[in-house]
N, C-alpha and C positions, 0 to 999 in steps of 0.2 A: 490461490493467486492473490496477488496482492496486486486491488486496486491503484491508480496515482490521484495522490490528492491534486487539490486545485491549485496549492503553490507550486509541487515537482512538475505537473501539468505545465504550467507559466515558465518553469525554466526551459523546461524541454523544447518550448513552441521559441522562446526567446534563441536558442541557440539553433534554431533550426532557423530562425530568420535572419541572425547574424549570418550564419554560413550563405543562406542564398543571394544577401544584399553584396556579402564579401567577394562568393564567386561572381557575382554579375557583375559587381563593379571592376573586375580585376579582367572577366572578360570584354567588356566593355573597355579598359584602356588597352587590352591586348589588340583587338579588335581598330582602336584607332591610331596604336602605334604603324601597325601594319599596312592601313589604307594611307597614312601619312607619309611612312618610309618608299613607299611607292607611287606618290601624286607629285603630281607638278611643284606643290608646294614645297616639297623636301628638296626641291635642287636649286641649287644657287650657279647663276654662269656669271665667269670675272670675263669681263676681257681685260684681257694682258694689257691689248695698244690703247686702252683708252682710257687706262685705271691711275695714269699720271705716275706711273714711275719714268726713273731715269732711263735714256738710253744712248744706247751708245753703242760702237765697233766693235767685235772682237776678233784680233790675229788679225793678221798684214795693215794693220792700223795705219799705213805710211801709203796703204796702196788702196788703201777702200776710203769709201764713203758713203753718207746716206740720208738720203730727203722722204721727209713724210707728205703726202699724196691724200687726195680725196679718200681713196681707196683704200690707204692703208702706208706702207712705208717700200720704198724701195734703197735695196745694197748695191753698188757699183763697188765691183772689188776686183782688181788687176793684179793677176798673178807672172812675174817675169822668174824670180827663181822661187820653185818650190819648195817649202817646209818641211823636215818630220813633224807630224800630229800639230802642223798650223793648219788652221780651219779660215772662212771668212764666214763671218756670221753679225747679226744682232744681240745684243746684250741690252734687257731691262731687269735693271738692279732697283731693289725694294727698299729703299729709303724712305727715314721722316724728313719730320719739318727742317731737323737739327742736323740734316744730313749722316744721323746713324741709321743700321740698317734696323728693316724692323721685322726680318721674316716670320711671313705668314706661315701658317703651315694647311699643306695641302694632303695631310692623314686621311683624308674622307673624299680623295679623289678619285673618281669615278671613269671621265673618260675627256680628254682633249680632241676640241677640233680643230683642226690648222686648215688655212686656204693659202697656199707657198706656191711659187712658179719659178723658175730658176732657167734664163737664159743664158748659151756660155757661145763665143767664137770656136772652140773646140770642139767641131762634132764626135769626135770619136772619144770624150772624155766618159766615164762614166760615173757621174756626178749623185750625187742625194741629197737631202736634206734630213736636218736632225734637229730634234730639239730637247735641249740639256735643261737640267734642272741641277742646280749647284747651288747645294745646301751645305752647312755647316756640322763637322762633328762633334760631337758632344764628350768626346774622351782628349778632347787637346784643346789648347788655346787657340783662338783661333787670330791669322795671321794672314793682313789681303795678299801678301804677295808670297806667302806659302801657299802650292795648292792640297799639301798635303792635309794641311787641315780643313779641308770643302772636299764633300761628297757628289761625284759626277754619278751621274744616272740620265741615261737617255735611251731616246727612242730614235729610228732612222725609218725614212721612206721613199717613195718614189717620190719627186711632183708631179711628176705628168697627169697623174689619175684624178687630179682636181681636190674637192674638200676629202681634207683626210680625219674619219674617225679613231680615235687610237684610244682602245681601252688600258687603264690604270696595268693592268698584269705584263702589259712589253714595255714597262722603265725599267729596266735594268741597271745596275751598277756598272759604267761602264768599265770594258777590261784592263784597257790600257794604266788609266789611274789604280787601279787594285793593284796590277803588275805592277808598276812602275814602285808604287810608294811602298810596297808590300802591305795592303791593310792586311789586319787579325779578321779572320774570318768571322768573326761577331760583328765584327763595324761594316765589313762588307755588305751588308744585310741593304738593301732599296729602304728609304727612310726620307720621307716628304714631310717632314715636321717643322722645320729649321729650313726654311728656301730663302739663300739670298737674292739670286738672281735666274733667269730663264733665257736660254742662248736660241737663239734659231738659228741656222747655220746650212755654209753648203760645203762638201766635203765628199773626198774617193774614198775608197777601199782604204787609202793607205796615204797618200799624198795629193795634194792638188798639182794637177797637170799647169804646165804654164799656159796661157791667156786669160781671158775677161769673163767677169761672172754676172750678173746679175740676178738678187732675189727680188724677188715680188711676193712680199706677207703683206696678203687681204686682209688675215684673222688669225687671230690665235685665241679661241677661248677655252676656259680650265671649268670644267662641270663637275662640279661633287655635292652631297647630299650633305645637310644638316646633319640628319643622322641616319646611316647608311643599313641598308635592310639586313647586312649580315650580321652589324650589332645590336640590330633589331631583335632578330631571330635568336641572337645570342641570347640576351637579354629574357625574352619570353621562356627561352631553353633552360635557363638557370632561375628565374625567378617562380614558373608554373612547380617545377619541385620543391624549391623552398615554399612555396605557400601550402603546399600541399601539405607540407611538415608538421608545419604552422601550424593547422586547422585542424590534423591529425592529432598532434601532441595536445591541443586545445580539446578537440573532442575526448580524449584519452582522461583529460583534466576532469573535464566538465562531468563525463559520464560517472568518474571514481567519485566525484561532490555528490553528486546526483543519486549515485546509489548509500553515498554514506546517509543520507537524506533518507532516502528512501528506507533504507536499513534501520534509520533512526523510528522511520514512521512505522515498520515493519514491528519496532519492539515497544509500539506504544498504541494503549486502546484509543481510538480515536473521538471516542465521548467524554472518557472521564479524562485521558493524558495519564493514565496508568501506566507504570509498564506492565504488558499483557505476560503469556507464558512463553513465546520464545524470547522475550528479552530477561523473562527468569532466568531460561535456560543457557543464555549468552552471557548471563554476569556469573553461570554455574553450570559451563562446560562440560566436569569432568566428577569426579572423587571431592569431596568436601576436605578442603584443608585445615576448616577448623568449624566448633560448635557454629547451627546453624537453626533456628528455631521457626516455623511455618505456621503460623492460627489462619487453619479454613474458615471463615465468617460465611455461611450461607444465611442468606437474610429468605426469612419464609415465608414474610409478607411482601415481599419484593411484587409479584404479579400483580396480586390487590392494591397496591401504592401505583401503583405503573399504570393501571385501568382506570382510578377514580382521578388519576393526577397525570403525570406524563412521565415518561424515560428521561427525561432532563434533569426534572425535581428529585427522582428517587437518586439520579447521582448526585445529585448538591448534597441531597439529604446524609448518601454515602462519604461524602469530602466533610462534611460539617461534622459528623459523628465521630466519625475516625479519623480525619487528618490530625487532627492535634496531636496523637500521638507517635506521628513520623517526625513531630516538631523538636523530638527531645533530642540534641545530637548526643549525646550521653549513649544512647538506646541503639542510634544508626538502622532506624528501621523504615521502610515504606512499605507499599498499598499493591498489588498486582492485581490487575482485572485478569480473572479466569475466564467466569462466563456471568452471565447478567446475574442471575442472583446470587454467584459466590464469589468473594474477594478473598485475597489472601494477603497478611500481614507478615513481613518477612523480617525476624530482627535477630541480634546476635546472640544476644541474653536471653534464659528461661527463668521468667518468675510466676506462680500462683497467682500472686494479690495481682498481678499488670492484667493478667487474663480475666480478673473478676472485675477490675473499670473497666474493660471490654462490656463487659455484660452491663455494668452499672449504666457505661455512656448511652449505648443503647434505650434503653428503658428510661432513660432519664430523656430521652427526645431531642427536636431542634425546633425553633421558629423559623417558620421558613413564610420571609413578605408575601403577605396578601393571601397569603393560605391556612395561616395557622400554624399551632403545633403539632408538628409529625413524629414519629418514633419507628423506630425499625425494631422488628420481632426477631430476632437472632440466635445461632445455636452454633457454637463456635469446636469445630474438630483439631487439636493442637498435636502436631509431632515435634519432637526434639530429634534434631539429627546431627549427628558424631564423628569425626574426620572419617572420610573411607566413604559414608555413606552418600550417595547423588541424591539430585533434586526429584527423582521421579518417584525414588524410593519416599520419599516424605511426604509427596502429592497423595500417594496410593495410603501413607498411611493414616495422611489428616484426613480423608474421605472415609476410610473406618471407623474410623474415633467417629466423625461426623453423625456416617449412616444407623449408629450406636447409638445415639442421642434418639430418645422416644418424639413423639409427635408433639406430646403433651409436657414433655420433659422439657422446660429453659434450663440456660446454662451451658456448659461447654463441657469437652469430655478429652484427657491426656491418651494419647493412643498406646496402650499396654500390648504384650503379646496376646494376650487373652482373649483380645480383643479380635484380633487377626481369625482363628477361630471361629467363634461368633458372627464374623463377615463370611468367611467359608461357608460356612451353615446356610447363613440364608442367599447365600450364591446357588446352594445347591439343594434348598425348598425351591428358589425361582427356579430352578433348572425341570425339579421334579412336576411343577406345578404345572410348565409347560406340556410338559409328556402328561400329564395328567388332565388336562385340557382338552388335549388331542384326542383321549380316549376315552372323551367324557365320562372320567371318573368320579364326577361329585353326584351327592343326592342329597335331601333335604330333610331335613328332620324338623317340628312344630313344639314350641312349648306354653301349651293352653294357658291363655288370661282370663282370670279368674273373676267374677263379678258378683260379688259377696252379697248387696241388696237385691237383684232379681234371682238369685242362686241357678247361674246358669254361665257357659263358656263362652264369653261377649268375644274373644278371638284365639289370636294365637302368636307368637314370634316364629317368622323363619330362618332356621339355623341350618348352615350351610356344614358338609361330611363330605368323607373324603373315604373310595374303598382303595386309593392308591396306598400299595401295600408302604412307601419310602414315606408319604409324610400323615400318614396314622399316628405315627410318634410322637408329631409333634399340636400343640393347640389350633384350633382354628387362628385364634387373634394372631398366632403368627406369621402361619402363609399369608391371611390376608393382609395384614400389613407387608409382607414381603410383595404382596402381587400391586398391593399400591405403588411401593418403590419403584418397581419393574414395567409399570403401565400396563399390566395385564388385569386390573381390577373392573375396566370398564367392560369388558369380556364378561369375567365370574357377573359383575353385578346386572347386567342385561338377560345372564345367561338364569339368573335367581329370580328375577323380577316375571322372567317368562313359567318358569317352571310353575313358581307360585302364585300365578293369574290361571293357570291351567289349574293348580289346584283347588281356586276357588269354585272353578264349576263345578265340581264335584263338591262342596260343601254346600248343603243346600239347609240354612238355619241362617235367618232373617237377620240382619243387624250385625251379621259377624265379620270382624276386619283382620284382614291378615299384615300383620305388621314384617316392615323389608329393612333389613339396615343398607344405607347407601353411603358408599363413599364420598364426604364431601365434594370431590373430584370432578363427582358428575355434575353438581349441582353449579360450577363453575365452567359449565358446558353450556353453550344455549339450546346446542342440538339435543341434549337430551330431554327437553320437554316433548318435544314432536315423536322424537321414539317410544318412550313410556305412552302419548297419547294413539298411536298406530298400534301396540300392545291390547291397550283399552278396548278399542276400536275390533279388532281381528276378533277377539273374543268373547267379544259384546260379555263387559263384566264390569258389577256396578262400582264405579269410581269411589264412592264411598264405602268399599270393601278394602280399598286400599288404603298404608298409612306407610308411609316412609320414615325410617327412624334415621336424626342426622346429629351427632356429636354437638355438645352442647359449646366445646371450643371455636365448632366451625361456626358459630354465630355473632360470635364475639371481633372477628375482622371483618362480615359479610360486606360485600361493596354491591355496588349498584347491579351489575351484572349478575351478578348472587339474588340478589335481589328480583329481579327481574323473572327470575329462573324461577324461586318458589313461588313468586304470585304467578305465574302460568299454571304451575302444578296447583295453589288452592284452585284456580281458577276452571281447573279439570273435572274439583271436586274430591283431588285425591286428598287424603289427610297425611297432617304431619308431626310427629311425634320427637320431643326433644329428651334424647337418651343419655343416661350415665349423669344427671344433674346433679351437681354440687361439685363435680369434683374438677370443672372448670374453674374460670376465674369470670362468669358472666356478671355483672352487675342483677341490684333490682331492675334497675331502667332497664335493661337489657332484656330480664325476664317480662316485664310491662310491655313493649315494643314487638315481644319475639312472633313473628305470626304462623304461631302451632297450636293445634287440637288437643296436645296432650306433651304431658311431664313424665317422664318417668324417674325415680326415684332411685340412686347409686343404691347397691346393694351393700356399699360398705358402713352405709347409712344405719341400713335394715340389720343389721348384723351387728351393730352397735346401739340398739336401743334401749339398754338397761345403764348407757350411760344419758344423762341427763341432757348435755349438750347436743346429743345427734337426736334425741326427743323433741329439744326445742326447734331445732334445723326442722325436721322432719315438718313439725307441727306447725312452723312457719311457711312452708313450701308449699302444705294442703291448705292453707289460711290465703295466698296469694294464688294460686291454681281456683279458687274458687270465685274470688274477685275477676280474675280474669275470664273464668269460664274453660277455665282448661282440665281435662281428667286428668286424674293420676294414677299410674301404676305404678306400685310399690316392688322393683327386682327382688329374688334372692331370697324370698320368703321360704324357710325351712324350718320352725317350730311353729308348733300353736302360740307359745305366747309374745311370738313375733307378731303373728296374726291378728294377734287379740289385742296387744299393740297398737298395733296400725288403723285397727275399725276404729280404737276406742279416737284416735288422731282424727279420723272423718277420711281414710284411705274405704274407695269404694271397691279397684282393680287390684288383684295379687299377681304374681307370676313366681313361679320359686319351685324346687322339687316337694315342696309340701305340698304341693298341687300335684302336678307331675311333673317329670321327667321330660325331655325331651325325646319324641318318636316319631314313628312315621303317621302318616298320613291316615291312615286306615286306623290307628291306635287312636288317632286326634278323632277321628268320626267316632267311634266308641266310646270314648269317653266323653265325649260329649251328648252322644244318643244316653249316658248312665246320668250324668246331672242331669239333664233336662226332666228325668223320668224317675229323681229322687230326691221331692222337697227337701230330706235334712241332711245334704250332701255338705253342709257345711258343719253337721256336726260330725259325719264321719270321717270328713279333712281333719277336725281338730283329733279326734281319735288316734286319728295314723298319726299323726304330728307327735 
């Protein structure tokens, strides 16, 4: 899963705030369009009689007249012979100042009230009242004494029934003018946009009967909305989808940024700004189209740099070392964070001498403010890969190359088939070692240390066997370093440290130490002081029986923690014994500083002491072991005048099959019961020798 950082985080929360401010502000004007379209405030009322337009007679013009009144206006209109379609009515015509017309438009009208009373001499007349709206066409010129071009539309009603409401939906086009002029039924449509003038009138079915009319108009007022709730609703209808579009499309936007962002952050390590391995595998999809060149850099001091210093410093330390050679655009190479301690360098070209400044940069270090200079220990696993070939196939084979490279071996290693093999093998000691685990197939074998001045067996090495029929075949140094790789060493080594505390009880001869080799591994554990002392403890067995043998490499990076670890264990009492000497790279200071009870001597030393140089080595080791106060034993001793050697050197411990062999336990008590009980057992060593 992939976390959001703190900027995707910021956009995400910004567009989520956009959207809420956006919706609320939009339902918020929906909201007040709506309370608006329907409040008091959205209606506007004209009155007709009071708004100062002109007025004036219309039809029987010769026989009507009309006076305005407190109340309103009244028509006296005298009909002797009647008309087709003459009317007697009022007419208020909408004029400016300059006596042109200026009609209003009444598009947004809603509902007129009229207050009309109509008295006639003629009871049996069947009279009404109506009132026209005569607006202007918009497809002709328009002409006052053409009525073809004014649009009649009206409404008719009783008077009797007092104020009359009349909603906008009964103006009608009237028929007569339609008929009469033939409109195009498009123009025929009711159209209050263009109103010159507004008639109130009284009028029959068909003709006015003859006698005397009288109207009485209280009111006429015209009520319509600013803006009317249908185009309110319109409005909301067609606008809430378009924003929704909007916001859609916008989110659709935002989210494809967002994850490009994210995708970006997706294919890059977040400390160093590497790209990690699926941004490898994004710029290397499929089949390699052409030469592609991979160096695994596992840095092996990476944890130790990380513990005395911090994960911050180790990556500057990783950018200072190595960036400069993504600098070269020549090269087209960059840096990919795998996991913390292995990077990988990805470029187009394969050359030797580029992979040995790898090594050079390295070892040659960086200054890093206020801390000094640091250097990273590196062993660099390289594949060349070949169009056809994928990236995963190159991962798996710089990790061969890699896991090829020895502990103690610098330098870097080309991944051969050969090699492939070799990885097999010890896939399949790890595999055997676990089955072998299981059926606790290991036992221990002792290779007595020899102690030339008191001519007696002052201890023993314990050597670790194996009766699993699958890795017989192979050395112990193998699986164990296989069980290192595999993390199953802290198992075997717990499981050796007990075995051979047990076997001390059973050795019952004063002063004797049984020497353990330990993975440095452990000693990079804190926990394992408390388990080796609850060992101690269970088997009440004396601390100074024991000595821990620890590679003389693993001294040379110890950090604080390391540190820590073996002063608990002197502090136990148990001793410690620095194994395989010389053929590190420890310093004197190193060997001054180291806090161990005992040297022991490479045996490739001892085996070469007829040459002069590994005489003076030798003779300097015992010359500084003595200064310091530390014993030494001499590995690998197999002639007498190996032996005779070494005494002449001032070596007091031997170990070697010139002594014995390595055996069991029972063999170790024997032969020891035989020196103990045969002063010149050291000349019958030189004998057999």
């Amino acid at each position: 899963m992939v976390s959001r950082t703190p900027s995707s985080l910021h956009s995400a929360l910004f567009s989520l705030h956009l959207y809420k401010y956006a919706f609320s502000g939009l339902a918020f004007i929906s909201l007040m369009l709506v309370t608006f379209s329907y409040s008091p405030f959205n209606l506007v009322i004209e009155d007709v009689l009071a708004n100062g337009s002109v007025v004036d007679v219309a039809g029987y013009r010769e026989e009507s007249q009309f006076e305005k009144t407190k109340s309103g206006y009244v028509l006296d209109c005298s009909v002797s012979e009647p008309r087709l379609f003459e009317l007697c009515g009022l007419k208020f015509k909408y004029t400016g100042a300059d006596n042109t017309l200026s009609l209003p438009s009444y598009a947004n009208l809603d509902e007129v009230e009229v207050d009309a009373f109509i008295e006639s001499d003629n009871p049996g007349a069947q009279h009404r009242a109506g009132v026209t709206f005569i607006s202007l066409r918009d497809d002709v010129e328009y002409d006052e004494n053409d009525l073809s071009t004014k649009r009649f539309q009206s409404v008719y009603f009783l008077p009797d029934d007092g104020v009359q409401l009349i909603n906008r939906e009964r103006i009608v086009v009237d028929a007569w003018w339609e008929k009469l002029y033939q409109v195009p039924y498009d123009i025929a449509a009711s159209d209050l946009s263009a109103v010159a003038s507004i008639l109130v009138s009284v009028e029959t079915l068909n003709k006015l009967d003859p006698g005397r009319y009288k109207l009485y108009l209280n009111s006429l007022l015209l009520k319509h909305h600013i803006i009317t709730p249908a185009s309110v609703n319109l409005f909301l209808a067609l606008i809430w989808p378009a924003v929704m579009l909007v916001f859609l499309c916008h989110f659709v936007v935002v989210k494809r940024v967002e994850m490009q962002k994210l995708q970006l952050l997706a294919d890059r390590d977040p400390d160093s700004g590497f790209i990690n391995l699926n941004g490898l595998k994004r710029l290397y999809p499929g089949k390699l189209n052409s030469p592609l060149t991979i160096v695994n850099i596992r840095v092996r001091n990476y944890l130790a740099l990380q513990r005395e210093f911090s994960k911050e410093t180790v990556t500057s330390l990783i950018k200072a070392t190595f960036g400069p050679f993504t600098q070269d655009k020549h090269r087209e190479a960059f840096l990919v964070r795998k996991q913390d301690e292995n990077i990988l360098l990805v470029l187009k070209d394969f050359n030797e001498a580029f992979f040995g400044n790898l090594i050079s940069a390295s070892q040659k270090g960086v200054n890093i403010p206020s801390l000094g200079h640091l250097r990273l220990d590196v062993k660099l696993g390289i594949a060349r890969g070949e169009r056809g070939m994928t990236v995963d196939e190159l991962l798996a084979q710089t990790t061969i190359a890699i896991d090829a490279i020895m502990d103690n071996e610098p330098g870097y290693k080309i991944y051969q088939p050969e090699l492939k093999k070799e990885y097999r093998q010890a896939r399949f000691v790890e595999q055997e070692l676990r089955i072998a685990l299981a059926n606790k197939a290991f036992h221990l074998v002792f290779m007595p240390v020899y102690d030339s001045e008191e001519n007696r067996i002052a201890g023993a090495e314990v050597l670790l066997r194996t009766s699993h029929l699958p890795l017989k075949s192979f050395s112990p140094e193998v699986y164990i370093r296989v069980a290192e790789k595999a993390g199953l060493i802290r198992e075997i080594d717990f499981w050796v440290l007990e075995q051979a505390i047990l076997a001390l009880q059973k050795i019952q001869q004063p002063d004797f130490v049984l020497s353990v080799n330990i993975s440095s591994k452990e000693l990079m554990d804190t926990r394992f002081t408390e388990e080796l002392s609850r060992l101690i403890e269970q088997y009440h067995v004396r601390p100074g029986s024991l000595c821990l043998e620890v590679t003389e490499t693993f001294f040379i990076d110890v950090n604080t923690i390391c540190f820590e670890s073996i002063q608990a264990i002197r502090n136990l009492g148990v001793k410690l014994s620095l194994d395989d000497f010389g053929t590190g790279h420890a310093s004197l200071q190193h060997l001054l500083n180291m806090p161990v009870n005992e040297i022991k001597i490479d045996r490739s030393f001892v085996w070469t002491l007829e040459s002069e140089k590994s005489a003076v080595i030798v003779d300097a080791i015992v010359s500084i072991a003595r200064i310091c106060q530390y014993d030494v034993v001499a590995e690998g001793v197999e002639t007498a005048e190996q032996l005779d050697k070494l005494i002449a050197l001032g070596c007091r411990y031997f170990q070697g099959y010139l002594i014995a062999k390595p055996d069991s336990l029972d063999a170790l008590l024997r032969f020891c019961h035989e020196v103990r009980h045969s002063p010149a057992m050291i000349q019958k060593i030189r004998a057999t020798g």
